[in-house]
C-alpha positions, 0 to 999 in steps of 0.5 A: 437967334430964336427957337421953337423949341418943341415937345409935343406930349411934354405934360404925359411924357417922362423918362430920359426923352423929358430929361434931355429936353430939359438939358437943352434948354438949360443949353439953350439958355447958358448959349443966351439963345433965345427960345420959345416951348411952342410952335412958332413959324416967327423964329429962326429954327424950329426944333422939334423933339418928339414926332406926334402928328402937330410936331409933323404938321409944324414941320410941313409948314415950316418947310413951306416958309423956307425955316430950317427944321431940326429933330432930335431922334429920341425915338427909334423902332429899335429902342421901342420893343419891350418897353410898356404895353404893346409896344412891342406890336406898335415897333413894326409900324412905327418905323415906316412911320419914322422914316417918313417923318424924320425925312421933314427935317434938315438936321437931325440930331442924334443923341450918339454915334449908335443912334446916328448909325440907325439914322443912316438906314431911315433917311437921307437926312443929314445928322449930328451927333449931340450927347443928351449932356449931364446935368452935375449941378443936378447931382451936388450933394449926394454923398450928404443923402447916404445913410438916409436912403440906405435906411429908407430902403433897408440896403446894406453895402456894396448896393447893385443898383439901377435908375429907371423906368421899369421896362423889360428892354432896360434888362428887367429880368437879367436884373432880377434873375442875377439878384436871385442868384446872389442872395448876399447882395442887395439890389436895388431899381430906382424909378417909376414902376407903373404897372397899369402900362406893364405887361403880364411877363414884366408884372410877373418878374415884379411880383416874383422878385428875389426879397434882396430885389426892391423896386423902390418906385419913382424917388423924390430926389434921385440923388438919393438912388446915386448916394445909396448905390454902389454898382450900377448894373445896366444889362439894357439890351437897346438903348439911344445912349443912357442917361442915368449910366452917364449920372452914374458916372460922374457920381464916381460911381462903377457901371456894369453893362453889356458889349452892345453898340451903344457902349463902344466908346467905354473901354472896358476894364477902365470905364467899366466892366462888359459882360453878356453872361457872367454878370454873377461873377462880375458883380463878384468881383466889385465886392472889391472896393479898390476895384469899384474905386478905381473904376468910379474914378475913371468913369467920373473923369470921363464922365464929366466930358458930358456936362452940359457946359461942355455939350451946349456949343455942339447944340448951338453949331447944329443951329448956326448950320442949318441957318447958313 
């Protein structure tokens, strides 16, 4: 079999969305199927993972030729608000945009069972449901690079972290607003801050932040963000599925999230700790060691279901269905 396994704006595009196409193709390539990262009508399959006006027109002229059209729904009109600047007025038309363009597919392929349930009210297209996969590999060694990023950023234990494109819709202000309320704590945001694409309100939760709050920027090794933290806090309001809390995971590392759909599928309790408003007193009671080691060691097991050896045939059935 051979893909067309397509990324338009891949030179400009980061975040979790260029992540989960890196994993597939590490997929693509532990399945021995054979790929290609441009558009092509000589393959078998034409997967397409962001819906840019050539993804759309690849997509018309695969139809045409009869080649099964596969989309992966990064993008949903729900998730795009509160991101960078302005999008917010940007995710009211995107939707009509979306629903007509995710109906070129044959297959969509959700990165979770949330996101499948959005599909359901864009389009009649049939879906599928594949994580966007961990890469352990990845993460091997962290606990080596301790001490040296808790150095380089002045963190003292336990570390309340996040890993991530600074954006509002990922719980910016919650995030800094807690850390305000708990003075003995060091918080910590690991990722690029970009402040040409921000906002005025998220530009000023930046500049108003807390001394016990640093943004660090984007890290050279994120394995360094993992090592340093101890509690990953992801008060994100919308969200496709999270792949730095699946990181976090299997990094044994406790999460702290809100009851949203997204993490229906983490027991609370067991997998992690859910909360709406009580973050304060929950971060509290992770001051617990047992308890963050209790937590982490569950969240790894599970966690670990998502490696992408274990994800990469559900990416390859999606293939085998569409080729029948």
């Amino acid at each position: 079999m051979r893909v067309a396994h397509y990324f338009e704006f891949e030179s400009a595009v980061s975040g979790g969305i260029r992540e989960s196409v890196r994993h597939q193709r590490q997929m693509l390539e532990m399945s021995d199927i054979e790929y290609v990262t441009e558009p092509s009508l000589d393959v078998d399959v034409v997967h397409l993972n962001l819906m840019g006006p050539r993804s759309v027109y690849w997509a018309k002229r695969a139809r045409n030729r009869d080649i099964p059209v596969v989309i992966h729904t990064h993008v949903t009109a729900e998730d795009f608000g509160d991101s960078f600047r302005l999008t917010n007025l940007l995710a009211g038309p995107l939707r009509p945009y979306l629903e007509r363009v995710y109906g070129f597919g044959d297959l969509l392929v959700c990165p979770s069972a949330y996101n499948q349930s959005l599909m359901k009210g864009y389009t009649d297209t049939e879906t599928r449901v594949v994580s966007n996969g961990v890469d352990t590999g990845k993460l091997e060694g962290t606990e080596r690079l301790r001490e040296e990023y808790l150095d380089r950023y002045n963190l003292s234990p336990p570390v309340v972290f996040m890993v991530g494109h600074v954006i509002k819709r990922k719980g910016l202000e919650t995030f800094v607003e807690t850390a305000r309320r708990l003075p003995e704590l060091d918080f910590a945001w690991f990722g690029p801050i970009d402040r040409s694409l921000k906002g005025r309100s998220t530009k000023r939760l930046l500049d108003t932040a807390p001394a016990n709050c640093t943004f660090t920027g984007y890290v050279d090794d994120i394995r360094g963000a993992y090592a340093a933290g101890d509690i990953f806090f992801f008060p994100t309001h919308e969200e496709n599925e999270g792949i730095a809390m699946l990181e976090a995971m299997v990094t044994g590392t406790p999460v702290v999230v809100r009851p949203i759909d997204t993490f229906e599928w983490l027991e609370d309790g067991t997998h992690c700790l859910k909360t709406t408003e009580g973050f304060d007193a929950t971060l509290e009671r992770l001051k617990d060691e047992s308890l963050r080691a209790k937590l982490g060691e569950n969240a790894a097991a599970l966690g670990a279901e998502f490696g992408l050896s274990n994800v990469a045939n559900q990416l390859t059935d999606c293939y085998t269905e569409v080729t029948a």
